[in-house]
RODO-2510 file (C-alpha; in nm, 4 decimals, decimal comma):
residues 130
     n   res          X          Y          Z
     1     x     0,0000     0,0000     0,0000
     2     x     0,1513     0,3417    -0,1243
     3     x     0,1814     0,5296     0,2116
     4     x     0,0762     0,9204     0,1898
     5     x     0,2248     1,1910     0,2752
     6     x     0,0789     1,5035     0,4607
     7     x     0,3150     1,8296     0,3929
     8     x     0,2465     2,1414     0,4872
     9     x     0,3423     2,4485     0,2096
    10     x     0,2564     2,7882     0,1354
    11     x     0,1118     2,8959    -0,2233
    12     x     0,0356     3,2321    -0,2454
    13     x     0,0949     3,3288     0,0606
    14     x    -0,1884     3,0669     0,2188
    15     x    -0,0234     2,7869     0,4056
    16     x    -0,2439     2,4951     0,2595
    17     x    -0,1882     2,0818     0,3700
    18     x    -0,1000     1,9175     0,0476
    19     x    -0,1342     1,5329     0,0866
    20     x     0,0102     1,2804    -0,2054
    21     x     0,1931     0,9621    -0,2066
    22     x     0,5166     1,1304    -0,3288
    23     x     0,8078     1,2449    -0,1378
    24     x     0,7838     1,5587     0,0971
    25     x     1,0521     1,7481    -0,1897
    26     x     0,8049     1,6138    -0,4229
    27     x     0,5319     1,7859    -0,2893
    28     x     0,7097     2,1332    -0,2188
    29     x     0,8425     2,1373    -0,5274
    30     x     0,4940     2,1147    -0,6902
    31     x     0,4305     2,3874    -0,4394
    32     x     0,6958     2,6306    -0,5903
    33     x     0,6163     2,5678    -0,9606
    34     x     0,2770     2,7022    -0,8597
    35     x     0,4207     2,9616    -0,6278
    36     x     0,6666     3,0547    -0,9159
    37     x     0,3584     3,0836    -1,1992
    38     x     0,1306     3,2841    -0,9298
    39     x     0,4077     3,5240    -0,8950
    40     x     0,5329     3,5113    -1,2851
    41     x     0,1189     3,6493    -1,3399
    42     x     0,0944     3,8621    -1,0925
    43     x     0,4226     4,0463    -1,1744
    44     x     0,1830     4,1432    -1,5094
    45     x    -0,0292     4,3971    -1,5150
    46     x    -0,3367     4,2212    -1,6981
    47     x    -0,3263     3,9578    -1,4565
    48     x    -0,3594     4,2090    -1,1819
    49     x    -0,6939     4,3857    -1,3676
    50     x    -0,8527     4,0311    -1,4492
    51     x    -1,1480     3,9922    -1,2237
    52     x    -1,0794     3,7228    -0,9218
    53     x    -1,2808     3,4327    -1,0462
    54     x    -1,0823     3,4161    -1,3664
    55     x    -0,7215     3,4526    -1,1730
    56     x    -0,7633     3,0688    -1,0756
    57     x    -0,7976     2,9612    -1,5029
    58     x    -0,5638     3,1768    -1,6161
    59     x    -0,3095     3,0183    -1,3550
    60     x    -0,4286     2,6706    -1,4698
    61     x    -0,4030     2,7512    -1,8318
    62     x    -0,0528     2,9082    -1,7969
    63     x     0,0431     2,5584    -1,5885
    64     x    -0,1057     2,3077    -1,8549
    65     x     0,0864     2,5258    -2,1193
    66     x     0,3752     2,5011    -1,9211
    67     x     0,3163     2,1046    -1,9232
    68     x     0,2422     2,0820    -2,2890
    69     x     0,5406     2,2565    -2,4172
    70     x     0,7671     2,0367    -2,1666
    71     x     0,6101     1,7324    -2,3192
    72     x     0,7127     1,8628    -2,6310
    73     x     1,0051     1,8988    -2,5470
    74     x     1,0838     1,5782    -2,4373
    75     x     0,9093     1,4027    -2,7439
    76     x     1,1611     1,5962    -2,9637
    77     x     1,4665     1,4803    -2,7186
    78     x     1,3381     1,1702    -2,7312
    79     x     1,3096     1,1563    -3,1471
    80     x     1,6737     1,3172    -3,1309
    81     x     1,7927     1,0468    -2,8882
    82     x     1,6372     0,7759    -3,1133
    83     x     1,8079     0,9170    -3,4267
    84     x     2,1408     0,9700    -3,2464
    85     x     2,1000     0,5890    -3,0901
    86     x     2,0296     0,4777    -3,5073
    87     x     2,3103     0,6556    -3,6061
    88     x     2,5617     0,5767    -3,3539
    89     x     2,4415     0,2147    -3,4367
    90     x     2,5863     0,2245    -3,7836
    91     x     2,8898     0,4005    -3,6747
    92     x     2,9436     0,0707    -3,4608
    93     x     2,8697    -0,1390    -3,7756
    94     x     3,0799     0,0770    -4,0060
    95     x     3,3507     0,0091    -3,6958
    96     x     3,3047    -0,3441    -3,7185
    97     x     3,3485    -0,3578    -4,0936
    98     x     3,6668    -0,1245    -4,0858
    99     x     3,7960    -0,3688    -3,8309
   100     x     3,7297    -0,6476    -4,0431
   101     x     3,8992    -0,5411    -4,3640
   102     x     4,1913    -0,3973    -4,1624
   103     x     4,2393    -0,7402    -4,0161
   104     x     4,1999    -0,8871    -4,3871
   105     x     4,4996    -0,6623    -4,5611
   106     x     4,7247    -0,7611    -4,2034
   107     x     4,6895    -1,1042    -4,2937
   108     x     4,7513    -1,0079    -4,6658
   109     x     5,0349    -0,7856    -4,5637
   110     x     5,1782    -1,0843    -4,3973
   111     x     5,1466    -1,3212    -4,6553
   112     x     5,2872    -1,0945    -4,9161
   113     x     5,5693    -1,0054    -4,6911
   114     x     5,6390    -1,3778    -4,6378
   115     x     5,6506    -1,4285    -5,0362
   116     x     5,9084    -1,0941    -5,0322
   117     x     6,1042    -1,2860    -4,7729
   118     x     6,1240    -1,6372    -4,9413
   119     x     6,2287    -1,4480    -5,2912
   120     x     6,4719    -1,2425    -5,0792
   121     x     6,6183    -1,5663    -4,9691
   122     x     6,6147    -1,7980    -5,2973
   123     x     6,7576    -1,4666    -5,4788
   124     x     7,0481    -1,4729    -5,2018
   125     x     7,0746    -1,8481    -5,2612
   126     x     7,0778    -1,8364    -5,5766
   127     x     7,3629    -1,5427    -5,5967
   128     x     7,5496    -1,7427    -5,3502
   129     x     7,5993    -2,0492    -5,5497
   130     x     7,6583    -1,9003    -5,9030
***
């Protein structure tokens, strides 16, 4: 059972009981976002001449924008982190293939080497007995 929590904070300048099951910093930091937006509107003049009963919409609007455009955010960081995980993906593969062929001309390096190093030696023999 998801215990809950009983914290006591202050939004505009009303010390209210906020209960939830999350975290005491949870709940005061849900507490200052709101605190924060109240005092972002109020600091504007055509919050301050809105009639009361609106003030409470306008603050809810402003805090489901607020939501919105961080959701947006995240789906585009999220699309970007997808495309960067794709592409890092085939810079892996194109790793793995480089890696492959480098390993192919060693052992071809080697071999030919080899060859240079038995002619080297039958061309020494060879001088040596004529």
């Amino acid at each position: 059972m998801t215990k809950t929590h009983l914290v006591q904070v202050v939004i505009g300048g009303r010390v209210l009981t906020m209960s939830g099951s999350e975290d005491e910093l949870h709940i005061q930091k849900v507490a200052a976002c709101v605190n924060h937006k109240l005092q972002e509107l109020e600091d504007t003049e055509s919050y301050r001449a809105l009639p009361i009963d609106l003030k409470p919409t306008l603050v809810e609007l402003n805090l489901a924008d607020d939501l919105i455009q961080a959701q947006d955010t995240i789906d585009i960081l999220e699309s970007d982190l997808q495309l960067k995980e794709k592409e890092l993906a085939e810079v892996k593969q194109a790793l793995v293939e480089a890696q492959m062929k480098l390993e192919s001309l060693e052992e071809s390096y080697a071999k030919l080497e080899e060859e240079r190093n038995l002619q080297l030696a039958r061309t020494a023999e060879a001088a040596h007995e004529a």
